[in-house]
Structure formats: structure tokens, C-alpha cells
N, C-alpha and C positions, 0 to 999 in steps of 0.2 A: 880035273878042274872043270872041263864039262860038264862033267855029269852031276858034278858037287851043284852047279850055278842051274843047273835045269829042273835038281828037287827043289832049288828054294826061291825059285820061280813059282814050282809049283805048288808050295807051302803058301807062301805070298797069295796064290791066286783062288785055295781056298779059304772059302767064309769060316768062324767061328763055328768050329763046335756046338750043339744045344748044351753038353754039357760043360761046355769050358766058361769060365769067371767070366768073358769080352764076352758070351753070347748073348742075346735079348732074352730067351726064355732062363736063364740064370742068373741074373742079375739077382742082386740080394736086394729086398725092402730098402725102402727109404727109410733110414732113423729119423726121431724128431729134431735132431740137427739141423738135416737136410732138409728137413718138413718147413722148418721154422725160418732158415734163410731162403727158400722158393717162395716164400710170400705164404704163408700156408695160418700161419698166429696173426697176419693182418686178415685175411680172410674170414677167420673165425671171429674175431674182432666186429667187423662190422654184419655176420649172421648173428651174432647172440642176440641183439637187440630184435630185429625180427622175429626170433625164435619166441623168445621172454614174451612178445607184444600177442605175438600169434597161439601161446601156449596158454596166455590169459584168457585173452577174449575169444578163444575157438576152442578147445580143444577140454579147458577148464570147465566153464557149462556143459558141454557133452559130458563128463567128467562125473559129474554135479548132478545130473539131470537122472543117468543110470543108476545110483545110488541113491532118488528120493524115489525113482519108481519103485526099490523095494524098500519103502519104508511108508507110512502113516503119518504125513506131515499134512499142517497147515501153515505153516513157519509162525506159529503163534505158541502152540503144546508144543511140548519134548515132541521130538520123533519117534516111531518103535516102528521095529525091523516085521515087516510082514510077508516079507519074500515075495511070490508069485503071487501073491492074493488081491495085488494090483489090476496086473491082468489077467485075473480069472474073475473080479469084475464087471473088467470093461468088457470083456466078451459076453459078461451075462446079460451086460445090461441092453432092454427092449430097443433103446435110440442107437446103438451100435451097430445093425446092419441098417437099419435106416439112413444114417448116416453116411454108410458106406455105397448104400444104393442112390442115394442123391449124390455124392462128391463124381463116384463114377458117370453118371446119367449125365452132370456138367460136363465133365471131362470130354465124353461123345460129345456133344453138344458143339462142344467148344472148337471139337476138333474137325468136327465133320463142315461147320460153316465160319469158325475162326482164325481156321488154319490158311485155307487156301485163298482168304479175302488177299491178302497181303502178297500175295504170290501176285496175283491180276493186279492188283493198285501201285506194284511194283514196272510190271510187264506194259502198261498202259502208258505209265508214268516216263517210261524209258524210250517209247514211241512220240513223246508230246516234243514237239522243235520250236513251240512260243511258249513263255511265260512255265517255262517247268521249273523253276524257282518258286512263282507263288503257288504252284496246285502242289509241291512237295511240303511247303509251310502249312496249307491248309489244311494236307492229311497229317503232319503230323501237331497240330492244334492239340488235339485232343490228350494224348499226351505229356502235352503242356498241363494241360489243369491240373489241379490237387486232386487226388481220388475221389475222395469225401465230399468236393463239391461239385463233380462229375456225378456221384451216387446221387447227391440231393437234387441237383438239378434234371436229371431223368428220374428220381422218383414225382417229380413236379407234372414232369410230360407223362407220367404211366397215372393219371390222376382218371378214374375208373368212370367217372361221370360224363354227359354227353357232351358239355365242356370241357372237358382236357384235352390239353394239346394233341394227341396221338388218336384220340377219338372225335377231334373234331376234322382232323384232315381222313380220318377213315372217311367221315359224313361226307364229305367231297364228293365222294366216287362212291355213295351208297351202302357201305356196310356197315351194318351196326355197331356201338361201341362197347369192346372190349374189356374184362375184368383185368388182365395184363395182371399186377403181381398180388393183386386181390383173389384169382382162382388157385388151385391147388396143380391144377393141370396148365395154364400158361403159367405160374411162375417164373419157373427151371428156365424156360426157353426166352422169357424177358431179361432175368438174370446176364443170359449168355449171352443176349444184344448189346445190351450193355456195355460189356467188359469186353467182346470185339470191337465196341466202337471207340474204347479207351487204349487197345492195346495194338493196333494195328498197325497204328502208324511207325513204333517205333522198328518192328518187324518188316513194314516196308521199306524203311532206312537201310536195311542190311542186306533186305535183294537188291536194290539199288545201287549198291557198294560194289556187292558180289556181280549184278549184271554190269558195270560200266569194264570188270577185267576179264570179261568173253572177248575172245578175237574178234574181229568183225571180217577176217576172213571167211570165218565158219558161215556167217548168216549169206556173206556175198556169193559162197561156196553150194549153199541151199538154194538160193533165189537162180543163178547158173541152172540149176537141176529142178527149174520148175516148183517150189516147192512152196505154199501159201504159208500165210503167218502161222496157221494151225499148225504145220510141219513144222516150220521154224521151232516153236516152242517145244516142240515133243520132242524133236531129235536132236537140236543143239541146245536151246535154253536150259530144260530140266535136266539133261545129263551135266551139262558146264555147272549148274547149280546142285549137285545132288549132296555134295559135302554140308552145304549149308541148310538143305532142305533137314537132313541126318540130323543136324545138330539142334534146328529150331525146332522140331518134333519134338523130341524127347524133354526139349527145356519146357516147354507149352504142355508136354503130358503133369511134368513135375511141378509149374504152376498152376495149372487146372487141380490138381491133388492137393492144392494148399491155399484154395480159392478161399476167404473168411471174409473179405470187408464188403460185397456185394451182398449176398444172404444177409451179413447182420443188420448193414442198414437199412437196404431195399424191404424186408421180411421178420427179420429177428428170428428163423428160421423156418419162420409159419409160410403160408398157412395150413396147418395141420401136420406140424412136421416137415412138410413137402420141402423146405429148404432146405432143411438145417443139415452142416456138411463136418467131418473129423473135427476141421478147427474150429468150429464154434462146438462142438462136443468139449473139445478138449478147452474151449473159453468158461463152458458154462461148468466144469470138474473144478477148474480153478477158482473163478469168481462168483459160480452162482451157487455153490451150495451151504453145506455147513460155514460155520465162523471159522472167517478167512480160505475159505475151497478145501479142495481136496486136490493136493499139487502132488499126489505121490501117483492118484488114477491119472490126473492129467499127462505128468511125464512121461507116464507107463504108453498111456496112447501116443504120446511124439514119438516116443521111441518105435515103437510099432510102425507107424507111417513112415520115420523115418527109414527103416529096416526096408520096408516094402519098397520103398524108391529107391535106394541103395541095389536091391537086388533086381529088380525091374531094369536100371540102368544098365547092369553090369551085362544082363542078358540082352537088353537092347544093343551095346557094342558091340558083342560078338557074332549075333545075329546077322549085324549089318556093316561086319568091319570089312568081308572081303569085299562086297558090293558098292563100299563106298571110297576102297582103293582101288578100285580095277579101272 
């Protein structure tokens, strides 16, 4: 009797089996019985309509878009199937590395003195202890306005004569005035003024976010150890921010890559070319050529850009995914 109650003690005290029915790695599938009373047909239920919504308007145009790249469409004539002959085109054609040499040249541009504005108008802004309500409203003003009448109103101040705004405060302080988007060589770099001064603020918004959830042990921890704001920012700031740094990069490479309303307005891609960037290539495929464009070169190039940013992305995460978990 002992010994009978000691094995099934010790039966008791083992766990299941992996291969016995009770174990966790045996369990048999859920049927859709069991699917269906866990809440699993109300689940689905309310995914279909986002699916249907998101399947239309995203996924449908992508869709849409690969199959007029190889085809001969104006959406006016029948379509005919031309395969690759789209882009073997747009690769011929002369305005295609031009294009790509201007979009790129913005992109540096943009990056080199667009990026890091918002960085300091954040860091500045987080130091200010009066009135940091109105100087955050003021930087992000800009904005606020409509692109288009952002664009028209500095093309106003970029006015080339010794009265215009931009050249009469040069006159101030002695320096001649400027052709600003009248040259081929200032263009690009008035362009990129521009569009930092439209886009900064909202990118200031989000250091601002991200600096108010820094410890402020860490800075109390530096300033303890002797350390001037310079330090501060180097060794606690940009590391505490580095996730967001990662993320605003690569969003600003992919905007800058798809910069179009600045060039068309400001230039129309001129002058001599010097502006013109993918997306008014791919504007001028569509609406500036034959009756009704050529939407099949056009697509052909979205697709392309797109492709390029898609894979540029994927290599920028891996690049930088240990660096931005460690």
C-alpha cells in the first residue's frame, strides 16, 4: 500500500508528456467551432471593412499602376501591351539623369542644412523658461500656411531686382543683389530655403515631444560631472533621441526624393533644366506630352522611384537597427 500511494504520488508530480493529448505541444488545432465561439467571426467581422477600404484605395492603384507601366496608355486610345519598353524609355531619355541629379543634389541639400535646423530650434526651445508657448506657435507658423501660398509668397521675396525683399535687406549690410531662382546655380539651394523654412517646425514638434521624456536625472547627472551644454547634448540628448533621429532621417531622405511643388512653382523646372526633379518628370510624362500624356512612361517612373525607396529603406533599417536598439 506504500509503495502503490508513492508511484502515484509520483505520477501526480509529473508534468504531461509532450506527447500525451493534456500536453501544450500536442494539443490538436483549434476547429472553426472553437474559432468561432472565441470571438474569432466577430473579429473578422469588423477587419473586412478595413481590409475592402484599404484594399481599394492602397493596394488597388499599386495594382493599377504596374500593369499601365507595361502598357501604351493615354486613358483616351485602347491600351497595347508594350512590356519593358516603358522603361527602356525612360532610361533613354536625356531629362532622366538630370533629373535624378537635381532630386539627389535637393535631397543633400536638404539634408545637410534641413535636417539639423529642427534639432537646435527644438534643443533651444526646451531651454526657454518664458513665453515657450508663443516662440513654439511662431516656429511652427509656417507650417500652418498652405504650401502654395508659402511657395508664392517667397517667390515674391526671391524677386531678382534691387527691390525685392531679399535683396533689399542684402543692400543693408552691402551686398549685391542676388538672381536667387532666376540663376541656374542659386536655384537648388533657394528651393531648399524654402522648404526648410516650411518644414521645420513641424519636425521641431517631435524633438520637443521626444525631449520633454529624457530623465532629467541624466542632465542633473552630467551637470554633477562638470559637463557644459555642449556635453549635455552629445552625451545625453542625441543618444536619449537617437530612435527619433533614425526615424526622421530616412522620412526626410523619402520626402526630399519626392519633392515636386517647390520646382514647379518656384521654376517650372528651369532654369535650364536645373530644377526639374523625378516628379515633375513623371508630371510632364503624364500631362505635358502627346494627347492626354503618356501615363504608361509615367507609372513606369513611379514605380522605379518607388522600388528605389522601398529598397533604400529596407537597407537603411538593417544598417541601423542594432545601433538604434542598443
Amino acid at each position: 500500500m506504500t509503495v502503490t500511494s508513492h508511484r502515484g504520488a509520483g505520477l501526480e508530480a509529473h508534468p504531461a508528456s509532450p506527447g500525451r493529448p493534456g500536453s501544450a505541444s500536442g494539443r490538436r488545432p483549434r476547429s472553426v467551432r472553437t474559432w468561432v465561439r472565441g470571438g474569432g467571426l466577430t473579429t473578422l467581422l469588423f477587419l473586412v471593412p478595413t481590409l475592402v477600404v484599404f484594399g481599394v484605395f492602397s493596394w488597388s492603384p499599386i495594382v493599377q499602376a504596374i500593369v499601365m507601366s507595361v502598357q501604351h496608355t493615354n486613358l483616351v486610345t485602347p491600351a497595347t501591351w508594350v512590356g519593358l519598353a516603358n522603361f527602356t524609355a525612360v532610361f533613354q531619355d536625356p531629362l532622366f539623369l538630370t533629373a535624378v541629379r537635381n532630386t539627389g543634389w535637393f535631397a543633400l541639400l536638404a539634408l545637410l542644412f534641413g535636417y539639423p535646423l529642427p534639432l537646435v530650434l527644438a534643443v533651444l526651445m526646451s531651454e526657454v523658461k518664458r513665453f515657450r508657448g508663443l516662440f513654439t506657435a511662431l516656429a511652427y507658423l509656417p507650417v500652418v500656411v498652405p504650401p502654395v501660398v508659402a511657395v508664392l509668397l517667397w517667390k515674391f521675396f526671391y524677386d531678382a531686382s534691387p527691390t525685392g525683399v531679399f535683396n533689399t535687406i542684402l543692400g543693408w549690410v552691402g551686398i549685391a543683389p542676388q538672381p536667387w531662382i532666376q540663376s541656374a546655380s542659386s536655384a537648388m539651394p533657394s528651393l531648399v530655403l524654402e522648404a526648410t523654412w516650411a518644414g521645420a517646425g513641424a519636425t521641431m514638434i517631435i524633438y520637443l515631444a521626444a525631449l520633454s521624456g529624457v530623465p532629467a536625472e541624466l542632465y542633473d547627472a552630467a551637470e554633477l560631472d562638470g559637463a557644459g551644454i555642449w556635453r549635455k547634448i552629445w552625451h545625453v540628448t542625441l543618444p536619449q533621441l537617437r530612435g527619433v533621429l533614425l526615424v526622421t532621417l530616412i522620412l526626410q531622405i523619402i520626402g526630399t526624393s519626392q519633392v515636386f511643388l517647390e520646382p514647379f512653382l518656384f521654376t517650372g523646372g528651369g532654369p535650364a533644366n536645373s530644377t526639374i526633379t523625378i516628379l515633375q518628370l513623371i508630371y510632364q510624362y503624364a500631362f505635358q506630352n502627346s494627347l492626354g500624356g503618356d501615363y504608361g512612361a509615367a507609372t513606369a517612373l513611379s514605380i522605379m522611384l518607388a522600388a528605389f525607396l522601398a529598397v533604400l529603406s529596407i537597407v537603411y533599417f538593417r544598417i541601423t537597427k542594432a545601433w538604434s536598439d542598443s
